[in-house]
C-alpha positions as CSV (number, residue, x, y, z in Angstrom):
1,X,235.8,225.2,61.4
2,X,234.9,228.3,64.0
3,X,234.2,227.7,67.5
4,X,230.9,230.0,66.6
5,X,228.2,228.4,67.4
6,X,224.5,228.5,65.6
7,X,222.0,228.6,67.9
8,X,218.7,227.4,67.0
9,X,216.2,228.6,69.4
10,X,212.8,228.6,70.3
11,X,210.0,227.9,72.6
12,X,209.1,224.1,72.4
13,X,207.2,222.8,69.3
14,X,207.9,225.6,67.1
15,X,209.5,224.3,64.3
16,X,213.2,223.4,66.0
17,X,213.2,219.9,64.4
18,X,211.8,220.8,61.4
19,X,214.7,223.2,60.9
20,X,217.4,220.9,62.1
21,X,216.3,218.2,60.0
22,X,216.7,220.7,56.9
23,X,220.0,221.8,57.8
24,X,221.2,218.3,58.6
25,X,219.7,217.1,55.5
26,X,221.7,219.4,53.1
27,X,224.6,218.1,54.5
28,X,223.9,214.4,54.1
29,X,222.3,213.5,57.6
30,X,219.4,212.0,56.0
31,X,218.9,209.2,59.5
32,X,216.2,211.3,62.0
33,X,218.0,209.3,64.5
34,X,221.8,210.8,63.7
35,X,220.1,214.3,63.8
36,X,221.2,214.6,67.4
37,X,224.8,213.8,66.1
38,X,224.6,216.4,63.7
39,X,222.9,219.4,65.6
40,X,222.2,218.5,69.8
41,X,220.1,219.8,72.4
42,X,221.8,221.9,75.5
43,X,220.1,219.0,77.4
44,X,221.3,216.3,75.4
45,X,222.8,214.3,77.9
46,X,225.9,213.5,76.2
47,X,227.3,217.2,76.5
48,X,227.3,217.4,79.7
49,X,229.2,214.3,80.2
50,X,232.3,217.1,80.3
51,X,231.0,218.1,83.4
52,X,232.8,216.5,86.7
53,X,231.2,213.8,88.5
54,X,228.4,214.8,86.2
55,X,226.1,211.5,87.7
56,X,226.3,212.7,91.2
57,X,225.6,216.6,90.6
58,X,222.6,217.9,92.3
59,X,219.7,218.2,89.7
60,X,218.2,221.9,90.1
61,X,217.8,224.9,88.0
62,X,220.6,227.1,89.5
63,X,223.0,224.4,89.1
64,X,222.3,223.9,85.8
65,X,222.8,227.4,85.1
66,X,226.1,227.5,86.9
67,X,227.4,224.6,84.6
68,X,225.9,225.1,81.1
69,X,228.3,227.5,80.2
70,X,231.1,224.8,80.2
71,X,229.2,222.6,78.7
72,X,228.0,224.9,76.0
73,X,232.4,226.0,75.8
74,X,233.0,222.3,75.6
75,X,230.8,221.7,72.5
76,X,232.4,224.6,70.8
77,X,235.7,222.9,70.8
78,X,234.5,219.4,70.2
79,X,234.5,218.1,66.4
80,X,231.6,218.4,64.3
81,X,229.8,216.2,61.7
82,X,228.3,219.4,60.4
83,X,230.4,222.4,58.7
84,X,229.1,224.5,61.5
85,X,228.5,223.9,65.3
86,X,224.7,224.2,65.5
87,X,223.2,223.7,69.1
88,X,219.5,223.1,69.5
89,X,218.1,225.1,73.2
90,X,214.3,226.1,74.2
91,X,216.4,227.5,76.8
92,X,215.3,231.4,77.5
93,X,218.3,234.0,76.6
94,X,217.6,235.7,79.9
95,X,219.7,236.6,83.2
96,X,218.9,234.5,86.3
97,X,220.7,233.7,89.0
98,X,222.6,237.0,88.3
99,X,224.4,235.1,85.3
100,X,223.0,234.8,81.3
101,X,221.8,232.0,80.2
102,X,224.2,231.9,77.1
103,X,227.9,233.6,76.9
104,X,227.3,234.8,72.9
105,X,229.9,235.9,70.9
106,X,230.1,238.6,68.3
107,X,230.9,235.5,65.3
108,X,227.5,233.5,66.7
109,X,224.7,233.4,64.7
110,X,221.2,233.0,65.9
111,X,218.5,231.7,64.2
112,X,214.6,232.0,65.9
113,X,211.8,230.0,65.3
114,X,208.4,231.3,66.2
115,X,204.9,229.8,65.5
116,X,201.3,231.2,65.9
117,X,201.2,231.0,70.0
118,X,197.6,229.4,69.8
119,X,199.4,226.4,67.5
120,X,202.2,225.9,69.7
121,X,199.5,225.4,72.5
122,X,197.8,223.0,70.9
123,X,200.9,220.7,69.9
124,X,202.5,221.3,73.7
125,X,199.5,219.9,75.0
126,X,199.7,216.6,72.7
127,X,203.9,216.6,73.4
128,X,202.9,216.5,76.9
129,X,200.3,214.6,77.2
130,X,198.6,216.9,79.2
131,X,195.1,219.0,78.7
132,X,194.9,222.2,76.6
133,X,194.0,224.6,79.7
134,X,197.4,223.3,81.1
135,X,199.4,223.9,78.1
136,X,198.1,227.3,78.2
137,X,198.8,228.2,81.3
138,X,202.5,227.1,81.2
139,X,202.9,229.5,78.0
140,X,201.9,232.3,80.3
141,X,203.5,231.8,83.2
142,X,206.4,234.0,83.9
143,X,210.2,232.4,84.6
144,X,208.9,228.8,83.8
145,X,211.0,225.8,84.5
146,X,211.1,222.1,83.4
147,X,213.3,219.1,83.7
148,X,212.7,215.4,83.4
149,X,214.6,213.4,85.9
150,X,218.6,214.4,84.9
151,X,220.6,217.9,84.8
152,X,221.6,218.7,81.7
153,X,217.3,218.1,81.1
154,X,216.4,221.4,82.9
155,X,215.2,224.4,81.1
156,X,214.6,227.5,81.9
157,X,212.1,228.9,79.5
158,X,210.1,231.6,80.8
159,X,206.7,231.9,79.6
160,X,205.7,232.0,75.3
161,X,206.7,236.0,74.9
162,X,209.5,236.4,77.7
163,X,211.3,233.7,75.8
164,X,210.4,235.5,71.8
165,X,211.8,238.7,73.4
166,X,215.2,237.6,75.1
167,X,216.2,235.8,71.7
168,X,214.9,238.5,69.0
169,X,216.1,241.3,70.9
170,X,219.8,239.8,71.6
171,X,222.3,242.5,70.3
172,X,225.6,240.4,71.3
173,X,225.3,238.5,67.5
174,X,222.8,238.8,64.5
175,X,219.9,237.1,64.7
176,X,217.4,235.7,61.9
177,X,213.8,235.1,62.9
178,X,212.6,232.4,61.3
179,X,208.6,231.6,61.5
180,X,207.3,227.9,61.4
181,X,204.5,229.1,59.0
182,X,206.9,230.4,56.7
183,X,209.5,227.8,56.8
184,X,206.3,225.7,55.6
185,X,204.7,227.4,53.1
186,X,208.3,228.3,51.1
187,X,210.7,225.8,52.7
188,X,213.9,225.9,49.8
189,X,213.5,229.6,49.8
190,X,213.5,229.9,53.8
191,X,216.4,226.6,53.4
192,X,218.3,229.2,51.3
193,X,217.8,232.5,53.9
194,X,219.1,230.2,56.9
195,X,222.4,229.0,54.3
196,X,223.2,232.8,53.7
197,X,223.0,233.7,57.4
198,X,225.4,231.2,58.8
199,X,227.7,231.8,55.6
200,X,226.8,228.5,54.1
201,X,227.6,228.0,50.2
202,X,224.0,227.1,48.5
203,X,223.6,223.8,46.3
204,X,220.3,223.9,44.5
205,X,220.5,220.3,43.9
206,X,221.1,219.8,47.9
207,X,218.1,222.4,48.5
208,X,215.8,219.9,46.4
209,X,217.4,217.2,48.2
210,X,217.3,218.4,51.4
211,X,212.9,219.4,51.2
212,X,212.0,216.0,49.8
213,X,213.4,214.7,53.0
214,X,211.9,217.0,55.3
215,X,208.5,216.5,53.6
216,X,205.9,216.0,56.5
217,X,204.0,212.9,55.4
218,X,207.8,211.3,54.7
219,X,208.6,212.4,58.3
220,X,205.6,210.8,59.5
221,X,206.4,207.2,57.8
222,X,209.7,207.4,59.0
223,X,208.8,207.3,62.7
224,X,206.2,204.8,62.1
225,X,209.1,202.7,60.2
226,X,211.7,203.5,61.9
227,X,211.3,205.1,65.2
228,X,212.3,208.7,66.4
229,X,214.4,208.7,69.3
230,X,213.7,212.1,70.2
231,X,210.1,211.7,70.3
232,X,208.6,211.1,74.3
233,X,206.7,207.8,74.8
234,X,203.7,209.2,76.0
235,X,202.1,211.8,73.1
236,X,198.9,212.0,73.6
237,X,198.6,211.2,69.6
238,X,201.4,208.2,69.4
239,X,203.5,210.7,67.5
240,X,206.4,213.7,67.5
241,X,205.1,214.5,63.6
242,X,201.5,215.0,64.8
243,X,200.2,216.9,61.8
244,X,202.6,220.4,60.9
245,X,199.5,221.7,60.2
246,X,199.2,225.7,60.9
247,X,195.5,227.5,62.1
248,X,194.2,224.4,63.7
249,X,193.4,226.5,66.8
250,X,190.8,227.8,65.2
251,X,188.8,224.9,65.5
252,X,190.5,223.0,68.2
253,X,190.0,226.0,70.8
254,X,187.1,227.7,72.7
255,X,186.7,231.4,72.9
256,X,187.5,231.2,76.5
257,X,191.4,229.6,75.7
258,X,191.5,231.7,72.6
259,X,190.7,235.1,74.3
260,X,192.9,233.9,76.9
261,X,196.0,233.2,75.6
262,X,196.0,236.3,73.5
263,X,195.2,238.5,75.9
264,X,198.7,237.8,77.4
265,X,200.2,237.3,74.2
266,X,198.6,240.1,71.6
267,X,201.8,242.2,72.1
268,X,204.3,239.9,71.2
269,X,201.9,238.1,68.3
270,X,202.0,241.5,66.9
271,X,205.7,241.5,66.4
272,X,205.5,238.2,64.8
273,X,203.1,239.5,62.6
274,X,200.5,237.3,64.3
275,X,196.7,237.7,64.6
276,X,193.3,236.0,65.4
């Protein structure tokens, strides 16, 4: 095993998990709640146990910038369940304070996950617990930041297409786009596209495997059985597997969002091969 790392980005609810639970599942993580084990957040809170005196460090975006890079060079020395080291981030692969965000290497692989914009609204705003003209506005808002209550929890994420256009147009190491709607529609054949890019041998018999677990409705009746323990307590539905459905903007959303979330968005919704 490499110290490359697989980075599975994208802006939040666009299909992360969905991906991670595939690639985990292939390789015989078939618990949800060992899929952090297997493929983990920059914020997971256990990486950046490397840092010093971690519990006393000042919470704040420029801090965490200054220390994610250790933490990040940590990880890719530390052991893996996984023949790869893959690393969850809705992190934007931008410069700020006059540092990147990620120190990529040439042997790094990258792997995007987009979704319709006017979706990933829609599902932020249930993640969130918050209304949809809120949601809207954070996905437009230029050099956004979150955290919730700890360090390594801060991300810097820009808005929706400052964050599709720092990953897709990194040159330092190849990079697959990967859209939610078509991991949905042909999931073994997108399972078998993300395989082949980080050099992965493909089982057919783990591919079938691997989809049966990741089916949606079996997703759903393992958090009601079992729990998810990356899910937030407060969804405004109860649920991280709300519904994977994809066009429910169109008849969850007025004009008024519709017209204006694509007005700032039309540009980079064109690249995805997105429309109204």
């Amino acid at each position: 095993m490499t110290e490359a790392v697989v980075f599975l980005a994208s802006y939040p609810r666009s299909g992360n998990t969905f991906a991670r639970i595939l690639l985990g599942a292939y390789h015989g993580v078939e618990d949800l709640n060992r899929l952090e084990q297997a493929i983990p957040a920059d914020t997971s809170d256990f990486l950046w146990q490397t840092v010093p005196e971690y519990e006393t460090q000042e919470i704040s975006a420029h801090n965490n910038w200054r220390l994610r890079p250790q933490v990040i060079e940590a990880y890719r020395r530390s052991p893996s369940i996984l023949p790869f080291h893959g690393l969850k981030t809705h992190t934007a692969n931008l410069i700020a304070f006059g540092a990147p965000a990620f120190e990529l290497r040439p042997d790094d692989r990258i792997i995007y996950l987009a979704r319709h914009p006017l979706d990933v609204a829609l599902s932020n705003a249930d993640y969130n617990n918050q209304d949809l003209d809120s949601s809207i506005e954070l996905m437009c808002r230029s050099g956004t930041c979150v955290a919730a209550g700890t360090l390594a929890s801060v991300e810097t994420r820009g808005s929706w297409t400052e964050h599709v256009a720092g990953w897709l147009d990194a040159t330092a190491c190849p990079v697959l786009p990967v859209r939610y709607e078509d991991l949905s529609a042909d999931t073994a054949g997108m399972l078998r596209k993300m395989l082949a890019f980080i050099g992965l041998p493909i089982d057919e018999e783990r591919v079938k495997r691997a989809v049966e677990l990741a089916d949606f409705s079996r997703l759903q009746r393992k958090e009601r059985e079992t729990g998810f323990q990356e899910a937030p307590a407060n969804t405004r539905s109860g649920r991280f597997f709300r519904e994977g459905r994809s066009g429910q903007w169109r008849t969850e959303m007025s004009l008024g969002q519709i017209d204006r979330l694509y007005g700032y968005c039309a540009e980079t919704m064109n690249r995805l091969d997105y429309s109204l």
